[in-house]
C-alpha positions as CSV (number, residue, x, y, z in Angstrom):
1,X,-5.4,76.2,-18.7
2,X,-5.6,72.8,-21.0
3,X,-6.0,69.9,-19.9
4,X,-4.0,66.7,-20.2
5,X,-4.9,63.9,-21.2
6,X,-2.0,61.7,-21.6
7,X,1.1,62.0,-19.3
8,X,4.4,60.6,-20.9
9,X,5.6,57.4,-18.8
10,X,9.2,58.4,-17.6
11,X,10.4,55.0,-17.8
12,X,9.0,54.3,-20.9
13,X,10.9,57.3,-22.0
14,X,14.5,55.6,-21.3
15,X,13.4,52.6,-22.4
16,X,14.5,51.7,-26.1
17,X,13.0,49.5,-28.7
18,X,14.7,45.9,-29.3
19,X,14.6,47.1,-32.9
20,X,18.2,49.4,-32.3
21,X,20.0,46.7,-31.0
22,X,19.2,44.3,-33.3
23,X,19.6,46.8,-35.9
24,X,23.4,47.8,-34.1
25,X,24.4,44.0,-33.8
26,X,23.2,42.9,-37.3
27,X,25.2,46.0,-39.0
28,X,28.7,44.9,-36.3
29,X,28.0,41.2,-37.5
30,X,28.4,42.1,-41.0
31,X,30.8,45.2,-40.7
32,X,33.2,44.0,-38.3
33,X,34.4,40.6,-40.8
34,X,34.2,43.2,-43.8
35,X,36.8,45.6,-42.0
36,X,38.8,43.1,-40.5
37,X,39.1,40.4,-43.8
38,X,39.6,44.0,-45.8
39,X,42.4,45.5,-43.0
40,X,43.9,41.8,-42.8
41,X,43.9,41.2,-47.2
42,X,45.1,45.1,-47.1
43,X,48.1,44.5,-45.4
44,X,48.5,40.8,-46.9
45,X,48.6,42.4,-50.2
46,X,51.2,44.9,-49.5
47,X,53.7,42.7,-48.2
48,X,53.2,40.1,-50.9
49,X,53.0,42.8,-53.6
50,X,56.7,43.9,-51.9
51,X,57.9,40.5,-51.2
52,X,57.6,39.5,-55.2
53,X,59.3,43.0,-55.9
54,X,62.3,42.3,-53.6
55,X,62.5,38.2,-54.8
56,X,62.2,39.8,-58.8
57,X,65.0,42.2,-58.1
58,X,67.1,39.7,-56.1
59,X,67.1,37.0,-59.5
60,X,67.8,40.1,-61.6
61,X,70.5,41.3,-59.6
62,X,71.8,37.5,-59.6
63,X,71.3,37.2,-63.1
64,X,73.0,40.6,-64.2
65,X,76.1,40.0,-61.5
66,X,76.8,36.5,-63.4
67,X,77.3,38.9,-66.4
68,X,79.1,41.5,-65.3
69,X,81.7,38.9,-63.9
70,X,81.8,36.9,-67.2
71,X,82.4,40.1,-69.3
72,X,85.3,40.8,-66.3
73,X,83.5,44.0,-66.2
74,X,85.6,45.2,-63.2
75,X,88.8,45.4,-65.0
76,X,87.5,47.6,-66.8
77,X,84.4,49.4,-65.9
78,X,82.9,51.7,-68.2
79,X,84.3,50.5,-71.5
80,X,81.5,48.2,-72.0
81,X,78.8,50.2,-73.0
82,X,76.4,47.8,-73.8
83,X,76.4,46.6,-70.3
84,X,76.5,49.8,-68.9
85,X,73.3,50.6,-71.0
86,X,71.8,47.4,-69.7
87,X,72.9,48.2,-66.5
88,X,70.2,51.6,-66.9
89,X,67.6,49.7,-68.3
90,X,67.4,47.2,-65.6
91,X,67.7,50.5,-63.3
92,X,64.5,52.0,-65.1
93,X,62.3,49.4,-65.1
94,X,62.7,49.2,-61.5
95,X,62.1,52.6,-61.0
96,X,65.7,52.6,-59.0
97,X,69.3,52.8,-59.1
98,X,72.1,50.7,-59.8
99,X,75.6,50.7,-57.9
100,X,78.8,48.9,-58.6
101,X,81.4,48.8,-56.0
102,X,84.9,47.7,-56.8
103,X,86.9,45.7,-53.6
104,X,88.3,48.7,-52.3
105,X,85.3,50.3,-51.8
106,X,85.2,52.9,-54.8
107,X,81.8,53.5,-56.7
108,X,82.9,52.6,-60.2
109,X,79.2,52.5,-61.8
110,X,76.1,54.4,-60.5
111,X,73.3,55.1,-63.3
112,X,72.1,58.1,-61.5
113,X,75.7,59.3,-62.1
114,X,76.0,61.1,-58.8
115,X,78.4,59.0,-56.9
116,X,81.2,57.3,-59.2
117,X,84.4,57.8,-57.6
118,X,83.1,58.0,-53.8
119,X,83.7,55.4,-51.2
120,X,80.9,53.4,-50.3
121,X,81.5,51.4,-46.8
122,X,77.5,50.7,-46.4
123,X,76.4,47.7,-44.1
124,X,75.1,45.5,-47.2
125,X,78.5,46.0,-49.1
126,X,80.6,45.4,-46.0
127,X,78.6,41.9,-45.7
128,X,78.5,41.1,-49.4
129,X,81.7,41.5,-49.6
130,X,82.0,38.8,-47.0
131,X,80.1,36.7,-49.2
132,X,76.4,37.2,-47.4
133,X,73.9,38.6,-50.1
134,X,71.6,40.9,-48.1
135,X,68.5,42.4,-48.7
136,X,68.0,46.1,-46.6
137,X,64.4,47.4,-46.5
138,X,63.5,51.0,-45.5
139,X,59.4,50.5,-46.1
140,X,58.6,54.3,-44.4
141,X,61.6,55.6,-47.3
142,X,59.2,53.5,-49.9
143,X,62.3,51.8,-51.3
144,X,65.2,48.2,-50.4
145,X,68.3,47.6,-51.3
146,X,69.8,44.0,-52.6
147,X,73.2,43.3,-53.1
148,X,74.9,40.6,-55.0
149,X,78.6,39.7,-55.8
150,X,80.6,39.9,-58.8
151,X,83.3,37.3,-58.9
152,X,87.1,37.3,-61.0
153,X,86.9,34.3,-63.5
154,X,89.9,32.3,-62.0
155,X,89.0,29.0,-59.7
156,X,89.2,30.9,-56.3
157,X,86.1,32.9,-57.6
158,X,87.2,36.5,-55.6
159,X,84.6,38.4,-54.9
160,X,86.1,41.8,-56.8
161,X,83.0,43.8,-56.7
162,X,79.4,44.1,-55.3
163,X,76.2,45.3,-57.2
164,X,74.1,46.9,-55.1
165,X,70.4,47.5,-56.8
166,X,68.1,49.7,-55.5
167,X,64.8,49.6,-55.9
168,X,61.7,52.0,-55.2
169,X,58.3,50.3,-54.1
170,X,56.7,53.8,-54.7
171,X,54.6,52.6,-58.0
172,X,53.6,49.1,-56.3
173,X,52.2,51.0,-52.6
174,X,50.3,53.2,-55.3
175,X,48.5,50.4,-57.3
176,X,48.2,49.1,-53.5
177,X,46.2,52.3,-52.4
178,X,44.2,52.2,-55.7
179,X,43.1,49.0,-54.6
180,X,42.4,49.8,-51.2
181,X,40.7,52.7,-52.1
182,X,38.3,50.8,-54.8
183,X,38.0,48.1,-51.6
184,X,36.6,51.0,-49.4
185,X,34.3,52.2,-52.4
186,X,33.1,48.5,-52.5
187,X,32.9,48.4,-48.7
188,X,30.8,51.9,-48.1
189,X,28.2,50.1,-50.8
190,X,27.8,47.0,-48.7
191,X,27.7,49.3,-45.7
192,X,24.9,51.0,-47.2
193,X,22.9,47.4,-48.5
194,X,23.7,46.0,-45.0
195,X,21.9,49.1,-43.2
196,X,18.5,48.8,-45.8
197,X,18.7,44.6,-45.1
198,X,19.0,45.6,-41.6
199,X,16.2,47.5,-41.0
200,X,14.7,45.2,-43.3
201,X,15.4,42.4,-40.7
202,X,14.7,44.6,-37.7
203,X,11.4,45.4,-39.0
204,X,10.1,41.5,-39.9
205,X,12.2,39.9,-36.9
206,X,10.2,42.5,-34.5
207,X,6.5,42.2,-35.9
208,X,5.6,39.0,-34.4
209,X,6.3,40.8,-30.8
210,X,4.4,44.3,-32.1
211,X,1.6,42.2,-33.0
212,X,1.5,40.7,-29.8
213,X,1.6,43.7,-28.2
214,X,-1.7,45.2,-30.3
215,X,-3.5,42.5,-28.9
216,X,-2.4,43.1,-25.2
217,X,-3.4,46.4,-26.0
218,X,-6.7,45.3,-26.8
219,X,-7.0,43.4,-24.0
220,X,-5.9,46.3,-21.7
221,X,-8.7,48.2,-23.0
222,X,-11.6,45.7,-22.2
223,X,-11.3,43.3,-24.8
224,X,-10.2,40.3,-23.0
225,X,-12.0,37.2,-25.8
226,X,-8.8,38.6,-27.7
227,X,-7.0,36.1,-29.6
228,X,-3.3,36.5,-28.8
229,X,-2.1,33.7,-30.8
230,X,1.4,34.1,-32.7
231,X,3.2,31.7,-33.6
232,X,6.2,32.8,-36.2
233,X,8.7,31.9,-33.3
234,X,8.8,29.3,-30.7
235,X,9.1,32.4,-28.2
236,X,6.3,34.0,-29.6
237,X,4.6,31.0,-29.4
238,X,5.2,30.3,-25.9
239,X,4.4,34.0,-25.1
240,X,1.1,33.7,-26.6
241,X,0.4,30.3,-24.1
242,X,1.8,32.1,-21.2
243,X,-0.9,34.8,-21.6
244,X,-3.4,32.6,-22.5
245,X,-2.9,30.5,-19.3
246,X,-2.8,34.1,-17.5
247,X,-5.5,35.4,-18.7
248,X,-7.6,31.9,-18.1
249,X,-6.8,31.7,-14.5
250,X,-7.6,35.6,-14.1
251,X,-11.5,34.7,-15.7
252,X,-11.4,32.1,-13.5
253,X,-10.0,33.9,-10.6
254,X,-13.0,36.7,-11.6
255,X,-15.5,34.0,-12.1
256,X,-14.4,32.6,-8.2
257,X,-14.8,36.2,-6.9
258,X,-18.0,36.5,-8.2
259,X,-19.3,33.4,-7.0
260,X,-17.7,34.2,-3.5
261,X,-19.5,37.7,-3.4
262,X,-22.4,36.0,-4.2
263,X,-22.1,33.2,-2.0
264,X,-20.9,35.5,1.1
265,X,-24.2,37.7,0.6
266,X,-25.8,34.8,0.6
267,X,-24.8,33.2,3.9
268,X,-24.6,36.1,5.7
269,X,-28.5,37.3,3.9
270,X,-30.0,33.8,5.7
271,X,-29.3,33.9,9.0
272,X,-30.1,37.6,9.2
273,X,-33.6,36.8,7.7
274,X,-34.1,34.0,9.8
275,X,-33.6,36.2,12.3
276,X,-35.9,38.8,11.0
277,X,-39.0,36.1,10.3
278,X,-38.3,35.0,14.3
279,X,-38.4,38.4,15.7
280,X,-41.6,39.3,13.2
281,X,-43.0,36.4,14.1
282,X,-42.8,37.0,17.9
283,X,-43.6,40.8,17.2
284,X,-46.9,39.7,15.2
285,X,-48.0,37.8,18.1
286,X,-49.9,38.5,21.4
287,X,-49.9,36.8,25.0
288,X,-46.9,34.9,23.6
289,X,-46.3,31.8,25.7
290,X,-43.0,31.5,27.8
291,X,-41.8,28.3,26.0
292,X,-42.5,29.6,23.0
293,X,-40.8,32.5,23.5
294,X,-37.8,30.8,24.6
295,X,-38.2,28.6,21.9
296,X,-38.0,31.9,19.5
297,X,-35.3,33.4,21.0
298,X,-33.3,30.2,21.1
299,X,-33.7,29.7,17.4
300,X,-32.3,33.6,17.1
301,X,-29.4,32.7,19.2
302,X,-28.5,29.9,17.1
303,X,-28.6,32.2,13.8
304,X,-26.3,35.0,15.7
305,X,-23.6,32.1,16.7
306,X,-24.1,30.9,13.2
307,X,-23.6,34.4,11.4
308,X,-20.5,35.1,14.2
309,X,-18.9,31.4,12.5
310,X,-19.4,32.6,9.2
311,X,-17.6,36.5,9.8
312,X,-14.8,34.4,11.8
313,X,-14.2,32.3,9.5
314,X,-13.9,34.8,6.4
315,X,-11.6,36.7,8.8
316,X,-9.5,33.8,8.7
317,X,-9.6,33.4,4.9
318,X,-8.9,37.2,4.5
319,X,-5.7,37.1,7.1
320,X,-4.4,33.7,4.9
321,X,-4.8,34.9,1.5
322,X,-2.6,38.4,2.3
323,X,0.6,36.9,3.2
324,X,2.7,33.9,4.0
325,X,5.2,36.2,5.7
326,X,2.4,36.0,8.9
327,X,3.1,32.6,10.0
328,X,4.3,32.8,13.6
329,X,6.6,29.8,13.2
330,X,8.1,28.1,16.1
331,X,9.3,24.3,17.1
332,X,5.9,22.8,17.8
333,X,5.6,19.6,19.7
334,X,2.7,18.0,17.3
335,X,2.3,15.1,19.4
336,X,0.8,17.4,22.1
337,X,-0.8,19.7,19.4
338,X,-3.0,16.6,18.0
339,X,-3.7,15.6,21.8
340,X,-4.8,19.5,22.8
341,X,-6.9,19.5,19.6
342,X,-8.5,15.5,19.8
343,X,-9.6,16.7,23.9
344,X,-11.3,19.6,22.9
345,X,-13.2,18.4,20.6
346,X,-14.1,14.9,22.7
347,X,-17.4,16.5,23.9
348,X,-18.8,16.8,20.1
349,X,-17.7,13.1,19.3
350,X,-19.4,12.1,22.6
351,X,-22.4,13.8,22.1
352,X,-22.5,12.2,18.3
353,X,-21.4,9.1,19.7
354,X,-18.4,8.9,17.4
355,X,-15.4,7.3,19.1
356,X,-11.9,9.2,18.5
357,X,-8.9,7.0,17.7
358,X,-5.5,8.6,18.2
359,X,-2.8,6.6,16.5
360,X,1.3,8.3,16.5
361,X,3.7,6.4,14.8
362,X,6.7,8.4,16.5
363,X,7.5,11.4,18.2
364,X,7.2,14.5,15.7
365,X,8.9,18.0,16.1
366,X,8.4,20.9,13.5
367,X,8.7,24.2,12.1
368,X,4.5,25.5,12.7
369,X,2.5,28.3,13.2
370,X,0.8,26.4,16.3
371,X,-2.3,28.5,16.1
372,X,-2.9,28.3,12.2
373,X,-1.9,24.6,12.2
374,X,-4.4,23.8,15.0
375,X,-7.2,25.1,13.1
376,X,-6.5,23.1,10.3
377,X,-6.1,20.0,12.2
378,X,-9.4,21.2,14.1
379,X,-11.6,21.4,10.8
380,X,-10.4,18.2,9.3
381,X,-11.5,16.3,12.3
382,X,-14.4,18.3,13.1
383,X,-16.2,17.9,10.2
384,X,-15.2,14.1,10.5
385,X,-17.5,14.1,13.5
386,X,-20.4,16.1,12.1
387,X,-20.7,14.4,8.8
388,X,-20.4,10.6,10.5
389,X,-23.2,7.8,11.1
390,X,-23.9,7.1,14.3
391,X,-21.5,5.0,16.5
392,X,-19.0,5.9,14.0
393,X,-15.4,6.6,14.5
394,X,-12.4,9.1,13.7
395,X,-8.9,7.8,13.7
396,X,-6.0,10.6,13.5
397,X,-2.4,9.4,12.9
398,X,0.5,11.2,13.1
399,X,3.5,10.1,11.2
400,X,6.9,11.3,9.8
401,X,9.9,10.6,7.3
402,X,12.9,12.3,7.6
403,X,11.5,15.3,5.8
404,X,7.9,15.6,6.1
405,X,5.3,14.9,9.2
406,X,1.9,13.4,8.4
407,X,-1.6,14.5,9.6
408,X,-4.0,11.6,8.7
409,X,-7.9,12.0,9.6
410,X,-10.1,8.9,8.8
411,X,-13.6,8.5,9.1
412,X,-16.8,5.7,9.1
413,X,-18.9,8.6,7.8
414,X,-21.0,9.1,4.9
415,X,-18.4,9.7,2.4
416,X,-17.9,11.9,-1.0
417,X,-18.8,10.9,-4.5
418,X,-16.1,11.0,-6.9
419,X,-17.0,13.5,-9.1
420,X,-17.2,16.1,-6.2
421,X,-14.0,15.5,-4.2
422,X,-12.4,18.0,-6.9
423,X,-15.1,21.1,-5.6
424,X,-14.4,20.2,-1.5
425,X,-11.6,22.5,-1.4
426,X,-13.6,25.7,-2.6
427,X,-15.1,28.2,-0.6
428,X,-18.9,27.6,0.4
429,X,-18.7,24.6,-1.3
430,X,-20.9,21.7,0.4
431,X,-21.1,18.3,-0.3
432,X,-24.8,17.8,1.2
433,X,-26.4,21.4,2.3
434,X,-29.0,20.3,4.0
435,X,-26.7,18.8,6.7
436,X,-24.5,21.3,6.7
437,X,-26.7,23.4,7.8
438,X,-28.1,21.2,10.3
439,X,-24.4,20.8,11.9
440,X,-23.6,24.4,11.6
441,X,-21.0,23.9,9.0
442,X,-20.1,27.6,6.5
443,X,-18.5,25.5,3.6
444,X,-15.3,27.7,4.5
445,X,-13.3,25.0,6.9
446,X,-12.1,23.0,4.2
447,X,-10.9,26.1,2.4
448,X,-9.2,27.4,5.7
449,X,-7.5,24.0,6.0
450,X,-5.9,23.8,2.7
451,X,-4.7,27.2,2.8
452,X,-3.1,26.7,6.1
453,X,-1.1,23.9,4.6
454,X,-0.4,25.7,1.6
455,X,1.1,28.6,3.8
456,X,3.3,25.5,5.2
457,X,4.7,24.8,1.9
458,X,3.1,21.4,2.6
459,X,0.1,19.3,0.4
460,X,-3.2,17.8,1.0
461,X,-5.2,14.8,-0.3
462,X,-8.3,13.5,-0.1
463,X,-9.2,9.9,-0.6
464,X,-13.3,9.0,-0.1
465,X,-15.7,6.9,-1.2
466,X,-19.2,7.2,-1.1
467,X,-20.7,5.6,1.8
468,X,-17.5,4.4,3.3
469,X,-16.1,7.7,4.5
470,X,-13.2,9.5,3.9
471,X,-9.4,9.4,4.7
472,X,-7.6,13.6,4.3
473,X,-4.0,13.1,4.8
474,X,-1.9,16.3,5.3
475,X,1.9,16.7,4.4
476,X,3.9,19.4,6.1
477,X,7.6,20.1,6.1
478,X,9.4,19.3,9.2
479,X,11.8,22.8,8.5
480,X,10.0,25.7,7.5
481,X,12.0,27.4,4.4
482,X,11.9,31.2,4.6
């Protein structure tokens, strides 16, 4: 049975390539004027090809009644042969037929000699007669009619006889296809350079985008130092930043994840070989002394309640970083939160003698997750007490606008230096190690905190100075937005 490799993508299948409808819309923006200028000019041409016709014939038919009534052609008809041979000529070169019709109706010329003799009682005779010179067209018979009056010589000026001249337009709706036809020759050729330019244009507008593309490729595959940078269109351009931004925050992203790895081993390796050094050391030893015993087994209980902080607190992390849809919000009283949280932690300001200072500016009502919120407030105000001088002092105030509530925690403590306030947000990260570790601190509570506020659409800031302590103010929205 063979293998395979490669199996097709089966939306990549119905997908199609930008290339056909640029290609489609480049062809309709040069067709569709072509067709419609040629379909409009086609028809433009007809009628004013026609129109000229039907004018030319009316000023013949004028001209030729004049002299038909000044040779008083209608007394007698058909003695004047000259005129009757004009009368053909005129008939010929129109391609048409010339009619004389006396005033009671009588056909008393026809140069087709089909008719002379017969009553003609036609619409355009009828009104010429009446004096209206009318012009009948019949453009699916290929052929109009014009009629003009032949006047008596006295001063009434009588109208004794109508010429009615009829005219094919056979000859000029044939020079009109020729033309048309020579038009769609002309039109088929630009048809044909339009679809070459086209793909042409397809081809050049597209490669910017295909070149991108080989480098995502290569990227895909492992190469990620790739240089992505195109920058024939100001889309292409601003592509080529998006990715590069992407892909800096992913290395960065990778870089963090690397350093947390290593910094969870870490933390978790030392109290787990503290551990092990106490219980060798107790192991190693005979007759071992009560107190120091004690002492030992103190030391390991320490390092268990330290390691148990440490899980806990990555527990936290983990639950924060899946999902903002987890908040359990409710209407929170935070007066009462900041209370609850300021008496529970009393004890550890007592036994650091750091006073607590509780400070609310109004009453405050909001949209929390009470149990994530309190943690963050805990932390903040926590690690104020830890990382203070002696005799120091914490002051929390609560405040609020008409949109946001604000969480301030000030301290007397030992402050941070500029250049590190930046790294005080990252996981593991410590300011001084050595007392961290002597007040229990993971580096994660900071991390926790900001990511609880986060979760609250909210913002926090941290003002210090080195040996003067430091002022984190929190922002949170009074309405949660869902």
């Amino acid at each position: 049975m063979a293998l395979q490799f490669w199996k097709p993508d089966k939306g990549r299948q119905r997908a199609i390539s930008m290339r056909v409808p640029l290609f489609f819309l480049f062809l309709l923006m040069g067709i569709l004027p072509m067709a419609l200028q040629g379909a409009v000019m086609g028809r433009s041409f007809r009628r004013i090809q026609i129109d000229g016709r039907v004018i030319e014939v009316q000023n013949q038919s004028l001209i030729t009644s004049d002299r038909l009534t000044r040779a008083e052609y209608m007394s007698a008809p058909g003695r004047d042969a000259l005129l009757d041979k004009e009368l053909d000529t005129i008939a010929d070169i129109f391609n048409g037929r010339i009619v004389v019709v006396d005033q009671n109706f009588r056909i008393v010329k026809d140069t087709f000699k089909l008719s002379v003799g017969r009553i003609n009682v036609s619409e355009p005779v009828l009104r010429c007669f009446k004096g209206e010179n009318s012009i009948l067209r019949e453009d699916e018979k290929q052929y109009f009619a014009v009629t003009a009056p032949i006047y008596d010589n006295s001063e009434e000026r009588n109208i004794i006889g109508v010429l009615l001249t009829i005219a094919s337009t056979e000859n000029i709706l044939s020079n009109v296809d020729s033309v048309e036809e020579t038009s769609r020759f002309y039109m088929v050729v630009a048809v044909m350079v339009l679809t070459l330019a086209g793909i042409l244009l397809t081809v050049l507008l597209v490669k910017p985008f295909d070149n991108l593309q080989v480098s995502l490729d290569r990227m895909a595959d492992g190469s990620l130092e790739e240089d992505i940078s195109e920058h024939t269109y100001r889309e292409t351009h601003r592509i080529s930043e998006a990715i590069k931004k992407t892909m800096t925050k992913l290395q960065t992203m990778d870089r963090s994840r690397e350093e947390f790895v290593a910094n969870v081993s870490h933390e978790l390796k030392t109290p787990i070989t503290s551990i092990r050094v106490l219980a060798d050391s107790l192991m190693s030893m005979e007759d071992v002394p009560a107190e120091l015993y004690r002492e030992f087994m103190t030391d390991i209980s320490d390092e268990i309640d330290r390691e148990s902080k440490i899980v806990d607190d990555l527990l936290s992390l983990v639950k924060m970083d899946k999902s903002v849809a987890e908040l359990n919000v409710e209407q929170v009283d935070i007066n009462i939160l900041v209370q609850q949280i300021l008496k529970r932690l009393q004890p550890i300001a007592e036994k650091r003698s750091v006073e607590l200072i509780y400070e609310s500016i109004r009453e405050v009502t909001a949209d929390v997750d009470e149990t994530k919120l309190s943690l963050a407030i805990s932390n903040l105000v926590e690690n104020a007490i830890k990382y203070n001088v002696e005799g120091g002092w914490v002051r929390v105030t609560l405040d609020a606008d008409h949109k946001y509530f604000y969480v301030k925690v000030a301290d007397s403590g030992i402050g941070i230096p500029q250049e590190l306030q930046e790294n005080v947000f990252e996981r593991f990260y410590r300011v001084d190690k050595a007392r961290s570790r002597e007040t229990g601190g993971t580096g994660l509570g900071l991390a926790i905190t900001k990511n609880v506020v986060l979760m609250h659409y909210g913002a926090i800031r941290l003002m210090s100075k080195e040996g003067e302590g430091s002022t984190f103010t929190m922002r949170i929205p009074l309405t949660y937005i869902y």
